[in-house]
C-alpha positions in Angstrom: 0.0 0.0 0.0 1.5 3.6 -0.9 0.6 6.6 1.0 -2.1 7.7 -1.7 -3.2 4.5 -1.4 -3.8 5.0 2.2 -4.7 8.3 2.2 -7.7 7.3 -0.7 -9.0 4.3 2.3 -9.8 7.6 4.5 -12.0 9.5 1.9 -15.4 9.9 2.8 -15.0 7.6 6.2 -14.1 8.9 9.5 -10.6 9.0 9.4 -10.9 11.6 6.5 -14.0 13.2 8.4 -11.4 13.9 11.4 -8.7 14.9 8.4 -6.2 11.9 9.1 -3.4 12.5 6.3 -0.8 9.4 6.3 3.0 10.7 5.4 4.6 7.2 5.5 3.4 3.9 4.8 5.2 0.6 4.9 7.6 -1.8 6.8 5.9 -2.1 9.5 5.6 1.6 10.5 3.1 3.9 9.9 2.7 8.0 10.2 0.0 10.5 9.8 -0.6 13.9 10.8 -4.1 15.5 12.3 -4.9 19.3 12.1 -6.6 20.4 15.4 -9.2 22.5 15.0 -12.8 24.0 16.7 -14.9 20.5 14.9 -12.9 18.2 17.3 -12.5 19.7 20.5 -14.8 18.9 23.1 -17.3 21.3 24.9 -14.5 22.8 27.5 -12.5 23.6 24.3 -9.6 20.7 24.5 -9.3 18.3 21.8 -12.0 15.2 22.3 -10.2 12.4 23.8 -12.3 10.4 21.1 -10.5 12.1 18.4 -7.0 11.3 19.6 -8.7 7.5 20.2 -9.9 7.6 16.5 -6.5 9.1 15.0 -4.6 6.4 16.8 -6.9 3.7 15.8 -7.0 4.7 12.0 -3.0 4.7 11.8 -3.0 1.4 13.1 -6.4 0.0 11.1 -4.8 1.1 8.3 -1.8 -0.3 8.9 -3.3 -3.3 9.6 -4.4 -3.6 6.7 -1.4 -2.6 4.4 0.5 -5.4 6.2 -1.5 -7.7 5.3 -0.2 -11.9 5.4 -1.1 -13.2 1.8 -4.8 -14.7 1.8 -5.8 -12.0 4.0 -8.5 -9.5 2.8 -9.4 -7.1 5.9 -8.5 -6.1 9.6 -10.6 -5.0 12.6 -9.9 -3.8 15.7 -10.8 -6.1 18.8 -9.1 -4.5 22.0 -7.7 -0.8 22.3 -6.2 0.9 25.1 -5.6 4.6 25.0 -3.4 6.6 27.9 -4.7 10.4 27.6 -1.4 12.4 29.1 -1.6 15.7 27.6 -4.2 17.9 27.0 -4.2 19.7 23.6 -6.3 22.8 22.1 -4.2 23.3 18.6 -1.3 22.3 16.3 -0.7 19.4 14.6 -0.7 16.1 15.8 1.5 13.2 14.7 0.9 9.4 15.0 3.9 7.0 14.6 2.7 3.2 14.9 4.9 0.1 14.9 3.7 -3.4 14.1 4.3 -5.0 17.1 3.5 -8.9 16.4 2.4 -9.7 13.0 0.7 -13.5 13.3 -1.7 -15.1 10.9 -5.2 -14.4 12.9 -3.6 -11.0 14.8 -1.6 -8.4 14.8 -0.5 -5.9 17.4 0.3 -1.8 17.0 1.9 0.2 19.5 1.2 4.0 18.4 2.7 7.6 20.0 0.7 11.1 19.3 2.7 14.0 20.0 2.0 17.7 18.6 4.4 18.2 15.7 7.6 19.6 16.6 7.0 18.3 20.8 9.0 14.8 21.3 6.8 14.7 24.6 3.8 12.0 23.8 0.2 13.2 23.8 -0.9 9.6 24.3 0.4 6.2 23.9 -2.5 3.7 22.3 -2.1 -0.4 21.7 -4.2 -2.3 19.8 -5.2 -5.5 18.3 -6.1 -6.2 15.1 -8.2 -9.2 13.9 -7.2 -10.5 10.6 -10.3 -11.5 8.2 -10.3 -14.0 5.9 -12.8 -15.2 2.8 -15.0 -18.1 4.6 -13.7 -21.7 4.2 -10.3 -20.3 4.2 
């Protein structure tokens, strides 16, 4: 999958709703960045822990899905865990994910937010991805 590629799976789907835009794609390693601004904050005027959730689940759906074993055709998330550490109210955020394990029925994705140009992590997310396959295979 090429970053275009990527970037074409988030059109008209929530990831592009929240305006997820991957930069790097591949080799088990994944990046995107994520404008804040007014549509995702949340009603005391930080950004919605639910967005960060959804930013950090898309990079790692997505890359899921564009490390896909051979026979594969999809990916879903089963478990998520999300630590909130920072609160945020504009910038740009970046997601880095890392495959973690890559098995035949699951795979695993560690991701880091931080606010571009701020090595100090916004929130660190893990989650588990199930593998789909076409029935009777």
């Amino acid at each position: 999958m090429t970053v275009g590629e990527a970037n074409a799976r988030c059109t008209g789907r929530l990831p592009g709703l929240l305006g997820v835009e991957f930069t790097e794609v591949g080799g088990g390693r994944m990046r995107a960045r994520l404008t804040v601004r007014e549509q995702l904050l949340n009603t005391d005027g930080d950004l919605h822990g639910g967005t960060i959730t959804a930013f950090a689940d898309a990079v790692c759906g997505i890359g899921a899905v564009a490390h896909l074993p051979e026979a594969a055709t999809g990916a879903g998330t089963i478990e998520l865990k999300a630590n909130l550490l920072r609160v945020v109210r504009d910038g740009v955020l970046e997601c880095e994910a890392s495959l973690v394990h890559g098995g035949r029925t699951t795979q695993v994705w560690d991701a880091r937010v931080r606010l571009e140009g701020d090595e100090r992590p916004v929130a660190l997310f893990r989650c588990t991805q199930l593998l789909l396959y076409p029935r009777g295979g």
